[in-house]
C-alpha positions in Angstrom: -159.3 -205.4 45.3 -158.1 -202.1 44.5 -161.6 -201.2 42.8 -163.5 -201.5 46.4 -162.0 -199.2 48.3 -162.9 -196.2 45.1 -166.3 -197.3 45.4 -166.4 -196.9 49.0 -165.1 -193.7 49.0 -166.6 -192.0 45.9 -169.9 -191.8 47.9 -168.2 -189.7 50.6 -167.0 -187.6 48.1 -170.0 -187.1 46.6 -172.0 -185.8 49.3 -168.6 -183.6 51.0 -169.4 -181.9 47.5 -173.1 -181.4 48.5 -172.8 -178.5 50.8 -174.7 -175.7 50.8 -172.3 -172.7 49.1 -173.9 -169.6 50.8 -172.4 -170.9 54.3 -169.0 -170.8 52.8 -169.6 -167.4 51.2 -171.0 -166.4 55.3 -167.6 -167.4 56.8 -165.6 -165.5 53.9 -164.0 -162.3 55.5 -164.8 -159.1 54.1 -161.8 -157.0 55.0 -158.1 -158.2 56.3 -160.2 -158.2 59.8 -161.8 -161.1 60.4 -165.4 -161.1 61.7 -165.6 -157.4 60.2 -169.0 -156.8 59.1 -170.1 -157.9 55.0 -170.7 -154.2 53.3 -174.2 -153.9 51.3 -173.8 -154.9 47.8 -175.8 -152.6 45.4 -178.6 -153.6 43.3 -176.7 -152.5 40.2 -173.5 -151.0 38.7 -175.2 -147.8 38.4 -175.4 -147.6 42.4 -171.9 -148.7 42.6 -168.9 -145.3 42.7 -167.4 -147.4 39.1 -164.7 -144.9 37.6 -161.7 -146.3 35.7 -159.2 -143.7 34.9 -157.9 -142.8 31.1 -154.4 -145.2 30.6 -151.8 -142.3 29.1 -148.8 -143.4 27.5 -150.0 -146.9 26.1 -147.9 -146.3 22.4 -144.1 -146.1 24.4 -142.0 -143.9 25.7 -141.3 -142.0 22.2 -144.7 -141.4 21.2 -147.3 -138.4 22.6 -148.8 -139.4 25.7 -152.2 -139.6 23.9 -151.7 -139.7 20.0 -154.8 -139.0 18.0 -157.0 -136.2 18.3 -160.8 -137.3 17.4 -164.1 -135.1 17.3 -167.1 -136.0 18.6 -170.2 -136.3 15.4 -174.0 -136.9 14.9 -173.9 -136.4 19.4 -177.7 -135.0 18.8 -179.1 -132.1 21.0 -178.1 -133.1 24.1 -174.7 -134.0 23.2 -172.2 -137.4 24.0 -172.3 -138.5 27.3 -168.3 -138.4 28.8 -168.8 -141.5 31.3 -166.6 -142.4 34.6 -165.9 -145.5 32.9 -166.9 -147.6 29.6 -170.4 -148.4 30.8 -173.5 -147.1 29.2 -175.0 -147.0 32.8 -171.3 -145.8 34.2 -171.5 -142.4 35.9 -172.0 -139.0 33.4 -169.6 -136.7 33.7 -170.1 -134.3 31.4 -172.0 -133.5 27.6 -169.9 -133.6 24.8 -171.3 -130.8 21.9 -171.1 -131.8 18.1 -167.7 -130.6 16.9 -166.1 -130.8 20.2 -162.6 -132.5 19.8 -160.6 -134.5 22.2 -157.6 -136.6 22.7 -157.9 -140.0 22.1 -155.5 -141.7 24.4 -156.9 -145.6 24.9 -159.4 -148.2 23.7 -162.3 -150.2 25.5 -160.9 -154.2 24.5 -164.5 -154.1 22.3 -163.6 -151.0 20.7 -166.4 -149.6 21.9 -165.2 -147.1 24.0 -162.6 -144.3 23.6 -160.6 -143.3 26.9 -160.4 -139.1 26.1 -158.9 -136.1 27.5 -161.1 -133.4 26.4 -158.8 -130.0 26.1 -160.3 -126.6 27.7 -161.3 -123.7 25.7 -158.8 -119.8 26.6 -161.0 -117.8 29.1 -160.5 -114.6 30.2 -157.4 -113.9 27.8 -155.5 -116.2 29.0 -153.7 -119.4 26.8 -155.5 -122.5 26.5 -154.6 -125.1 29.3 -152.1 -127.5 28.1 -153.3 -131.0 28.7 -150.0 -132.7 29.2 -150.6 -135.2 26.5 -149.2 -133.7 23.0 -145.8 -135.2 24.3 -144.5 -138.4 25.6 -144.4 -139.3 29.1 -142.0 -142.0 30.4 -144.8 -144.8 31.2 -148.5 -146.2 30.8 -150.3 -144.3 33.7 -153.8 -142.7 34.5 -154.3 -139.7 33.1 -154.1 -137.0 36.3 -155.3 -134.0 35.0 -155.4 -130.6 34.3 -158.2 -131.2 31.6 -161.5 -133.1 32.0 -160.9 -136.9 30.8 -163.6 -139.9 30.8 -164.8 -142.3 27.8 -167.1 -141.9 25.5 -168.9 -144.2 22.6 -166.8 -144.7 19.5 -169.6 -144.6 17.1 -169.8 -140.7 17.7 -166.3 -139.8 16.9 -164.4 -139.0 13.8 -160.5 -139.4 14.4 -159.3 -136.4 12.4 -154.9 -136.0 13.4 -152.7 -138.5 14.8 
């Protein structure tokens, strides 16, 4: 007796699983506003403003902020990219010459990708801007500046203090 009523219901169930999933994804807000309008999704992540921010910090509260210095080999004439974020199609920020050196403050999780702060050469006299990263800071945070910071390939550097 008990078997019946399953088998009358398991075809109800089957086809309340049947519906068609873009109406549910049509009635899915897209802000804390219901009804607000769906925002264009673009074609690809090279279209989209992607930027993830250097982590500082990430060896504890006794440690530099950033603890190995590396320098950037075999970049070529153009020089290695400094990306936004660890994507090869992330946005460029800047070129990277052969022999420049940076801090290395974070890993991609494939190790492909460093997370750098890349120090600023004296001009005009004046001392070379400290970085804020040759000493500890009190927590894992994004890196906030003064100095240029972004993430660039592995393969091209050579981790030379730290």
């Amino acid at each position: 007796m008990r078997i019946v009523p399953a088998l009358i219901l398991l075809p109800l169930l089957v086809l309340g699983a049947c519906s068609r999933s873009n109406d549910v994804y049509e009635e899915l807000p897209n802000s804390s506003l219901a009804g607000a309008p769906r925002a264009d999704v673009p074609e690809s992540r090279m279209d989209a403003p992607i930027a993830r921010a250097v982590t500082i910090g990430e060896d504890g509260p006794r440690m530099d902020a950033c603890g190995t210095i590396g320098q950037v080999t075999r970049a070529g004439s153009g020089g290695l990219a400094l990306h936004a974020a660890p994507f090869d199609d992330a946005k460029t920020l800047a070129q990277l010459p052969d022999g420049q050196r940076a801090w290395v403050c974070t890993r991609s999780i494939d190790q492909r990708w460093l997370g750098v702060v890349v120090p600023q050469p004296a001009q005009d006299g004046a001392p070379p801007v400290d970085c804020n990263v040759a000493s500890p800071v009190s927590r894992k945070q994004p890196y906030a500046g003064p100095c240029p910071s972004g993430w660039i390939a592995s393969a091209y550097v050579r981790l030379i203090g730290g």
